[in-house]
KOLVEX-237063 format. One record per residue (C-alpha): x, y, z; residue number from 1. Coordinates in steps of 0.5 Angstrom, whole numbers, plus 500, padded with zeros to 3 digits. Example, Ala and Ser with C-alpha at 12.3 -4.5 7.8 and 13.67 -1.06 7.14 Angstrom:
! KOLVEX-237063
PT    X    Y    Z  gufi
PT  525  491  516     1
PT  527  498  514     2
This chain:
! KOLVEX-237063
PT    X    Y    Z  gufi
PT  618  586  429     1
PT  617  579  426     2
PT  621  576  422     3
PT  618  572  416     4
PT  621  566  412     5
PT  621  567  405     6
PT  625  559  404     7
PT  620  552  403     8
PT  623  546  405     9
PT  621  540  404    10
PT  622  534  409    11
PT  626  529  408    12
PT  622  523  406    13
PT  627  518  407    14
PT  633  520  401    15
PT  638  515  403    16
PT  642  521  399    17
PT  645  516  393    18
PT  644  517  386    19
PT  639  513  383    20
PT  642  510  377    21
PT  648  508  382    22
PT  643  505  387    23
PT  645  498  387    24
PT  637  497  390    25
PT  634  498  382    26
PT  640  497  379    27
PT  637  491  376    28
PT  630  494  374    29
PT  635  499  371    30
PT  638  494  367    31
PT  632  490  364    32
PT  629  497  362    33
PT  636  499  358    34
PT  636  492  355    35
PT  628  493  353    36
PT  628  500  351    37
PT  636  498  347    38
PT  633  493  344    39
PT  626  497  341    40
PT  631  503  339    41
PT  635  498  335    42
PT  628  495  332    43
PT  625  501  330    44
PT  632  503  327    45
PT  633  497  323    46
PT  627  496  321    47
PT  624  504  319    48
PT  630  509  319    49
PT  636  505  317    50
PT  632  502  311    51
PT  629  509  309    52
PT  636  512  310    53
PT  639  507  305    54
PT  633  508  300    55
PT  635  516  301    56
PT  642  514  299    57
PT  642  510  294    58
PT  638  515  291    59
PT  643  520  291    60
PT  649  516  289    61
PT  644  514  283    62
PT  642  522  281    63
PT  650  523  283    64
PT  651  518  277    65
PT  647  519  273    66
PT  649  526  273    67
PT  657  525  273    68
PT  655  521  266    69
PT  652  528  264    70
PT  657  532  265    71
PT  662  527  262    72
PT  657  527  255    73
PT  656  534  255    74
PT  664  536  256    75
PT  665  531  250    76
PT  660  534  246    77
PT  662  541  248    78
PT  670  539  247    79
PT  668  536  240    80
PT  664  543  239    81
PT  671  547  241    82
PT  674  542  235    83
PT  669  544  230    84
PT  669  551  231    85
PT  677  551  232    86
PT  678  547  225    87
PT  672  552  221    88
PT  676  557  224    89
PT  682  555  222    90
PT  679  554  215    91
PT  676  561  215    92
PT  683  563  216    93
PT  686  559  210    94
PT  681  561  206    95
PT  682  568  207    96
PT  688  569  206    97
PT  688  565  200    98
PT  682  570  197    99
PT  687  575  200   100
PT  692  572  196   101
PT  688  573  190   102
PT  686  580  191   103
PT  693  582  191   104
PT  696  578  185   105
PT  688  581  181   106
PT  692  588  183   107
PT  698  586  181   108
PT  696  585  174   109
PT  691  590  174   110
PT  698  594  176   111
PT  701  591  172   112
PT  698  593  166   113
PT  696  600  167   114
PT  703  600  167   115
PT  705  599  161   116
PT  699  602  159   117
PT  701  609  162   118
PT  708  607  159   119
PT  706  606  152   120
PT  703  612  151   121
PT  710  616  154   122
PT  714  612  150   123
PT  708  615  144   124
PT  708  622  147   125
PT  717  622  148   126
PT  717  619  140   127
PT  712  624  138   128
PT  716  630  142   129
PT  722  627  138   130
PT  719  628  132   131
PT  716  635  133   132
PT  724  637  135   133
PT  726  634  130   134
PT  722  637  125   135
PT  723  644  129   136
PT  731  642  129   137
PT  730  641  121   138
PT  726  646  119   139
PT  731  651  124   140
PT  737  648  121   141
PT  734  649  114   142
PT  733  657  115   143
PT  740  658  119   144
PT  742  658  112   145
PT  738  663  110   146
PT  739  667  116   147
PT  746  666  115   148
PT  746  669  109   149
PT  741  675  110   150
PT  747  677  116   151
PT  753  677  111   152
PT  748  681  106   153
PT  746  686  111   154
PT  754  685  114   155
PT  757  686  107   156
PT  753  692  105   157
PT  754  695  111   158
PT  762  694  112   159
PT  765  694  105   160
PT  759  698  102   161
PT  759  694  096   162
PT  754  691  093   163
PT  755  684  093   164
PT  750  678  090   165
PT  746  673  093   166
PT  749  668  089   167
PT  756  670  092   168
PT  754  670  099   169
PT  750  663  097   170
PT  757  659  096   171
PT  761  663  101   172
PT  756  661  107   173
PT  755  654  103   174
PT  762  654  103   175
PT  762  656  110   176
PT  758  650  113   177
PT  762  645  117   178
């Protein structure tokens, strides 16, 4: 059987084996070409992307700015606004409460007179029920007399079976009356 090899080398063609940047034959070469391209990335960078950066910048801090001014505007007017609406509330409230006031002191005379109203006509109505029981007192005072003497008739008849005149029994319950 034969054997196969899979591996490809390459020759040595005369590496000293060093790495290259550490090489002190191309160091020099490597300098010149540092300095060349340092010079031409520092070039192109103040001349192109620094300037544009900048430009960007200043931009933005502008924008930012004006934006801070802004806000600063819009938070006073809405603070002043905050005022306003605080005050106007506030005179609502006084307002309110004053016609709240007026309301209750209207209702209180309103009361008031619907009060004295209903109290005059009870005082009517209690003079005039004085009145009638007076009359029905008088007019009842003025038939005791009457009963009184209708009794001592029928009293008189009944227990002394004698006859006795209206005129008689007049005076006694007359005289009688304390």
């Amino acid at each position: 059987m034969a054997s196969t090899n899979t591996e490809t080398g390459t020759a040595d063609s005369g590496a000293s084996g060093v790495f290259p940047p550490f090489n002190a034959d191309t160091f020099s070469s490597q300098l010149l070409w540092l300095a060349i391209t340092f010079g031409l990335f520092y070039f192109l960078m103040s001349k192109i992307a620094l300037p544009r950066i900048s430009s960007i910048l200043e931009t933005r801090s502008g924008r930012i700015a004006q934006d801070l001014d802004e806000a600063n505007r819009l938070k006073t007017e809405s603070d002043e606004a905050i005022a306003a609406h605080e005050q106007e509330l506030a005179d609502a409230k006084s307002r309110a409460h004053g016609i709240a006031q007026e309301a209750k002191d209207a209702a209180r005379v309103e009361l008031d007179a619907k009060r004295a109203a209903v109290e005059a006509d009870m005082a009517a109505k209690v003079a005039d029920a004085e009145e009638r029981i007076a009359g029905v007192k008088a007019k009842a005072m003025g038939e005791v007399g009457a009963i009184a003497e209708d009794t001592t008739a029928v009293l008189v008849d009944q227990l002394m079976s004698a006859k006795v005149t209206k005129a008689d029994i007049a005076a006694a319950v007359s005289s009688a009356k304390v």
